[in-house]
C-alpha positions as CSV (number, residue, x, y, z in Angstrom):
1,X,-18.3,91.3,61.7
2,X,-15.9,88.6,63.2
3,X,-12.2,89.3,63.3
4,X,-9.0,87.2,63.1
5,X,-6.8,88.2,65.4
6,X,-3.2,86.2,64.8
7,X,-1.2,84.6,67.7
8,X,2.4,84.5,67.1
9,X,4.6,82.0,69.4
10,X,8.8,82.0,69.8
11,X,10.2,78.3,69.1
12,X,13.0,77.8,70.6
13,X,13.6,74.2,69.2
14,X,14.0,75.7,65.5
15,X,11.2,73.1,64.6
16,X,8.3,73.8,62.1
17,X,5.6,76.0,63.1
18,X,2.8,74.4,64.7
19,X,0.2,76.1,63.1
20,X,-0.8,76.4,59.3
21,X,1.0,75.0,56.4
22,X,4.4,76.4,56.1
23,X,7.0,74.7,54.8
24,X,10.1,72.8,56.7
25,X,13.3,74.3,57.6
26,X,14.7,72.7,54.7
27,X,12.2,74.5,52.0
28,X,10.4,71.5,50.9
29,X,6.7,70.3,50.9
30,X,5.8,67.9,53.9
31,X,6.0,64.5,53.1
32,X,1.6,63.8,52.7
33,X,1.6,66.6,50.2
34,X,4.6,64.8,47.9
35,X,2.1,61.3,47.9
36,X,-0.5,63.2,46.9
37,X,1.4,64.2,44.2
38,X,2.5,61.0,42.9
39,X,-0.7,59.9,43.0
40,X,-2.3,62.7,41.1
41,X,0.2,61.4,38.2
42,X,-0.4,58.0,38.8
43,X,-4.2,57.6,38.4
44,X,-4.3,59.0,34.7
45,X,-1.4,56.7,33.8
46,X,-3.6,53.6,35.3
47,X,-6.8,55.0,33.9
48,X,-5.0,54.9,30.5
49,X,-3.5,51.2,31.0
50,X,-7.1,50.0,32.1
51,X,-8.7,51.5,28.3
52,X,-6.3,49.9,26.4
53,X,-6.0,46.5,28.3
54,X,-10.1,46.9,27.4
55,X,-10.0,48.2,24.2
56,X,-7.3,45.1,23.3
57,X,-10.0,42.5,24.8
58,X,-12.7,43.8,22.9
59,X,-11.0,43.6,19.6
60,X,-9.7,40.4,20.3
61,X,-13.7,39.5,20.6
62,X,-14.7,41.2,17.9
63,X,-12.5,39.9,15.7
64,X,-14.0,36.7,13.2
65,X,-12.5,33.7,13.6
66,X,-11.8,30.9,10.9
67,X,-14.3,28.4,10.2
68,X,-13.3,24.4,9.6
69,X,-16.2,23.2,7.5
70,X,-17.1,19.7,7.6
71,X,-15.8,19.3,3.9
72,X,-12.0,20.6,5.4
73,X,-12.1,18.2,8.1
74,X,-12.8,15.4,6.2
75,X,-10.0,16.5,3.6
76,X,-7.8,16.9,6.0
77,X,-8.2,13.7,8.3
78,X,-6.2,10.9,8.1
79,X,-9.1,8.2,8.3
80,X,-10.0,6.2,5.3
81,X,-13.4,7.4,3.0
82,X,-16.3,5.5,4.5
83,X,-18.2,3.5,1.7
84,X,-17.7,1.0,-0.8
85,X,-15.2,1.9,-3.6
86,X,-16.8,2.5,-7.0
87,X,-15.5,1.0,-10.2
88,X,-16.6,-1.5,-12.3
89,X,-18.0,-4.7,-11.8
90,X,-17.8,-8.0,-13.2
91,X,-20.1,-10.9,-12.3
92,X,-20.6,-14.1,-14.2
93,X,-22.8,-17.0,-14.2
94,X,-20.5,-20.1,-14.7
95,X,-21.9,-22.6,-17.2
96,X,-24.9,-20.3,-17.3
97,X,-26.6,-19.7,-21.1
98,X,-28.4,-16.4,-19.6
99,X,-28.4,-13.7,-17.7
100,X,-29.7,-12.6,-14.3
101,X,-30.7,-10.0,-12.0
102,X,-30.0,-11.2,-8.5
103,X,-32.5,-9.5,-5.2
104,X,-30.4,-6.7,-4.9
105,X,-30.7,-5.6,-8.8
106,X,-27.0,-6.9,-9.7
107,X,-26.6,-8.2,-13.4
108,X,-25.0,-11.4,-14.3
109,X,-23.9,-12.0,-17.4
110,X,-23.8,-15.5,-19.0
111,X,-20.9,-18.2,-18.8
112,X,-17.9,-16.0,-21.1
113,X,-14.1,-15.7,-21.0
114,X,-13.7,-19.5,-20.1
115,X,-11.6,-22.2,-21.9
116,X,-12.1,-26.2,-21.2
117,X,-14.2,-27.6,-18.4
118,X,-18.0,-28.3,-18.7
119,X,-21.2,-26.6,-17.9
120,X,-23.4,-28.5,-15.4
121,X,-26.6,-27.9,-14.0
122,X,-28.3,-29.1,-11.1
123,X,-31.7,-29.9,-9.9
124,X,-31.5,-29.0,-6.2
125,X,-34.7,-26.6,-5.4
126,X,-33.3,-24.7,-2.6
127,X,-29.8,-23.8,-1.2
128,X,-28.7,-22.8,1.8
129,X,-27.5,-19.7,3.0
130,X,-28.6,-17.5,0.0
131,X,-31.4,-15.5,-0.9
132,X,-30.6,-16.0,-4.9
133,X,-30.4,-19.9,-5.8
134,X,-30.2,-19.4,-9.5
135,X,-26.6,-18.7,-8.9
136,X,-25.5,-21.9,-7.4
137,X,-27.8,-23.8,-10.1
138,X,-25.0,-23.7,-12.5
139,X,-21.2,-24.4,-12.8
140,X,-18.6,-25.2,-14.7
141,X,-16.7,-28.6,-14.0
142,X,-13.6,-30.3,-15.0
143,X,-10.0,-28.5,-15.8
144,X,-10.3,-25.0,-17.3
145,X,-9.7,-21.4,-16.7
146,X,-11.0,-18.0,-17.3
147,X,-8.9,-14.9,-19.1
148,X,-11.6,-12.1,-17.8
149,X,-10.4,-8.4,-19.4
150,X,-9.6,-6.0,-16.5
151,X,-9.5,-2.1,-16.6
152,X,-6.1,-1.0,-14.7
153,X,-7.2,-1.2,-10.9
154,X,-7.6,-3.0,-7.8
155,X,-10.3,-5.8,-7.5
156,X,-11.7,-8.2,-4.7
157,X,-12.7,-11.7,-6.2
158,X,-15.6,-13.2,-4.9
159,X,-15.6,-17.2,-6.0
160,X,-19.1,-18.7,-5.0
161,X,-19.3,-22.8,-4.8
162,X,-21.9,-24.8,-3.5
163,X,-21.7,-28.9,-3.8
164,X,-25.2,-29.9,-5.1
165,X,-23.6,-33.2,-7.1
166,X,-21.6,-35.2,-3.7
167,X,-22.5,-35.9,-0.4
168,X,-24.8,-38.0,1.6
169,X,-28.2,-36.9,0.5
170,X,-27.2,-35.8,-3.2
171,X,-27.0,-38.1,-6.2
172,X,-23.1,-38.7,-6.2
173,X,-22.7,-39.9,-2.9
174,X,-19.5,-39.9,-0.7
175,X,-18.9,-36.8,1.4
176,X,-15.8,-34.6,2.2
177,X,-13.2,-35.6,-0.1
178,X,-15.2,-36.6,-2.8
179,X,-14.1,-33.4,-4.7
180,X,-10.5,-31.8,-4.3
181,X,-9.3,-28.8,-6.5
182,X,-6.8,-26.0,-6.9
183,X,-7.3,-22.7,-8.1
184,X,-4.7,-20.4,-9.3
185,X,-4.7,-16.4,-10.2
186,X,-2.3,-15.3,-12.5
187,X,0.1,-18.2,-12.0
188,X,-0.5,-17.5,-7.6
189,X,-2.3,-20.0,-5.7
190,X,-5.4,-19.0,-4.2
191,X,-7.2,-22.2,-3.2
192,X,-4.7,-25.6,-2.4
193,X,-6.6,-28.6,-1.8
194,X,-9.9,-26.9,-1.8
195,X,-12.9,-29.2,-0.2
196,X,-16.4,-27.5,-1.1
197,X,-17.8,-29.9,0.8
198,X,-16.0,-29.2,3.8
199,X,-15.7,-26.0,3.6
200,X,-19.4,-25.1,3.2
201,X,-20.2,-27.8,6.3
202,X,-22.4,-30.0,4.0
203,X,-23.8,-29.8,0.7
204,X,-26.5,-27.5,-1.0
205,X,-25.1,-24.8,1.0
206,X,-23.5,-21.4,-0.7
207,X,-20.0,-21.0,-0.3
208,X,-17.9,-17.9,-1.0
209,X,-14.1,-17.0,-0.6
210,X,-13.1,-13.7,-1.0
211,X,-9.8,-12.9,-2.2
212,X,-8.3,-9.1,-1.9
213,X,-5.4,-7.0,-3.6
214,X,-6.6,-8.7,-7.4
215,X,-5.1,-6.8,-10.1
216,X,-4.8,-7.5,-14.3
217,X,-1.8,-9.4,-15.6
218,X,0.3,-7.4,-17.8
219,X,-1.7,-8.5,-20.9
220,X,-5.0,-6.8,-19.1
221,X,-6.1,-9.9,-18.0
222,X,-6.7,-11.7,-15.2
223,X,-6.0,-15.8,-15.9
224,X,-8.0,-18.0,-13.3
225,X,-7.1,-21.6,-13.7
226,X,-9.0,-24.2,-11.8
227,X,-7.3,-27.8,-11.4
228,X,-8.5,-31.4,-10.5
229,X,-6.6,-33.0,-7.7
230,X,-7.2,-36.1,-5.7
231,X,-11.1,-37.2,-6.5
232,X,-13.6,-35.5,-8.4
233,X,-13.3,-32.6,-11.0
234,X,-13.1,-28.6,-9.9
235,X,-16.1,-26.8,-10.5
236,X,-17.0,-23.1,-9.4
237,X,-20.8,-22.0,-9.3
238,X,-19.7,-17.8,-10.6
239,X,-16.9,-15.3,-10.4
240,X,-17.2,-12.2,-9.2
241,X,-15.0,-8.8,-9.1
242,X,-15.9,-5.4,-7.3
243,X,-13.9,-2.4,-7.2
244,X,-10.9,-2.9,-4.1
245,X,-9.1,-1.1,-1.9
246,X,-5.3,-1.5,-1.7
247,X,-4.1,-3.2,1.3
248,X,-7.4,-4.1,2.6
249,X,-10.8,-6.1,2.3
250,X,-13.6,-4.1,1.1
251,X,-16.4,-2.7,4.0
252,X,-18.5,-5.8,5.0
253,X,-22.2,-4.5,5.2
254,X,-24.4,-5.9,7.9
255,X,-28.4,-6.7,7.7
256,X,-30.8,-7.7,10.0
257,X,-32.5,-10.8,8.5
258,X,-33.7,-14.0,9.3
259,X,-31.3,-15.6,6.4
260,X,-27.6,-15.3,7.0
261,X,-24.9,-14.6,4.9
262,X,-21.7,-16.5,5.1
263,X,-18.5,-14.4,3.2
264,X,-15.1,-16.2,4.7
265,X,-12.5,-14.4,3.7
266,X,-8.6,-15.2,2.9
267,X,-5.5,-13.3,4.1
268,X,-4.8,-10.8,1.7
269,X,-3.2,-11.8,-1.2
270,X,-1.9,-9.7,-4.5
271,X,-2.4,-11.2,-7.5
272,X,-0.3,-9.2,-11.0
C-alpha cells in the first residue's frame, strides 16, 4: 500500500501556507470560497423569481377576456342607425277619385283633407322621369289648401308636380312663366314664386321637392296652403309624408336603371 508521507516547511514571511486549505492569518475563509457562497444563496432566490414571473404570465393568459359583441358596438357608437326611419306614411293622390298602388307596392289614397281648388285631369300618355304616370295624371288647381291629421313626429314632405297643361307642345301654350305659385306649411313658406315649368326643365316631366324637419301644428295638423301669383293657377300632382329624421334629410337610395329619378331637395326647413 501507498503511503503519505507529510512535508512540513518554516515561513518566515508569516504568510498562508502554501499547501492545502487552511485558513488566513486573520481566521477567515479565502475570498473564492465566500463567492461561492453567495452564489449558493443566490441561485434559489433567482430560481424562485423566474416561477413566479412565469407563473404571473401564464395566468395573465389564461385568464378570459371580455367580449364586445357586435350588438354593444353598435349601442355604443356614436354614428347614426343606418336605414330609413319607420313611422307612418301618408300619400295622396290630388284630385284623384281612387286609389293606387304605385311599382314599388306603395298605396295612395284618393284626393282627401283638401278645401277649395279644383281637380283636373290630363291626357298626356307618358311622363318623364317616372316609372308611375298615374300620379302626375291628376291634380288639384286653383287656390286651396290641405289640413292632413298628423301623429306627433317628424315628417319629410315630398310635393310631386309635373306641368302637362302649359308649355310649347301642350294644349295651353306659353312656357316658363305661364304658371307661378306659392306654397306655405303651417303659415312658413316653402315654395315663393314656384315655376313647375322651370323647374322641371320642360313640361310632362315629374317634379318633386322635398322638404325636411315637417312636424303637426298644435291642433295635430299640418295646414298646406297653395296660392296663385303672377299667371296661371297653383296646382300640385300629390303630397307625400314619410317618417323624418330630426336635423337631417332622410337616406337617398340609389338604383341602377335605365330611367332616372330626379328628388331636388330644399335646405332644411321646420315647419310647427
Amino acid at each position: 500500500m501507498g503511503q503519505y508521507v507529510p512535508v512540513f516547511h518554516e515561513s518566515t514571511d508569516g504568510s498562508a501556507p502554501v499547501a492545502g486549505h487552511g485558513v488566513s492569518n486573520t481566521g477567515e475563509p479565502p475570498a473564492p470560497v465566500q463567492v461561492r457562497k453567495v452564489l449558493l444563496w443566490l441561485a434559489p432566490i433567482g430560481v424562485l423569481l423566474l416561477l413566479a414571473g412565469a407563473g404571473f404570465l401564464l395566468r395573465h393568459r389564461l385568464r378570459p377576456q371580455p367580449v364586445t359583441s357586435p350588438v354593444t358596438r353598435i349601442a355604443t357608437a356614436e354614428e347614426p342607425p343606418v336605414g330609413l326611419p319607420v313611422g307612418d306614411e301618408v300619400r295622396i293622390l290630388a284630385g284623384a277619385s281612387r286609389a293606387f298602388v304605385d311599382r314599388l307596392g306603395k298605396s295612395w289614397s284618393p284626393d282627401a283633407y283638401f278645401s277649395g281648388g279644383t281637380p283636373v285631369h290630363s291626357a298626356a300618355t307618358y311622363i318623364w322621369r317616372t316609372q308611375d304616370p298615374t300620379i302626375y295624371r291628376s291634380g288639384r288647381q286653383g287656390d286651396f289648401s290641405y289640413d292632413i291629421p298628423l301623429k306627433p313626429g317628424t315628417y319629410e314632405l315630398h310635393l310631386h308636380f309635373a306641368e302637362t297643361f302649359y308649355g310649347p307642345e301642350d294644349v295651353g301654350g306659353g312656357g316658363e312663366g305661364s304658371r307661378i305659385m306659392t306654397m306655405t306649411a303651417n303659415g312658413k313658406p316653402l315654395l315663393t314664386d314656384f315655376d313647375v315649368l322651370a323647374d322641371a326643365a320642360g313640361g310632362r316631366i315629374a317634379d318633386v321637392r322635398v322638404f325636411a324637419d315637417i312636424h303637426a301644428a298644435e291642433d295635430g295638423l299640418l295646414h298646406l296652403n297653395f296660392s296663385s301669383m303672377k299667371g296661371g293657377r297653383a296646382m300640385v300632382s300629390a303630397i307625400e309624408l314619410l317618417p323624418g329624421v330630426q336635423g337631417q334629410p332622410r337616406p337617398v337610395r340609389i338604383v341602377a336603371r335605365d330611367v332616372p329619378l330626379l328628388f331636388r331637395r330644399h335646405p332644411l326647413v321646420e315647419c310647427r
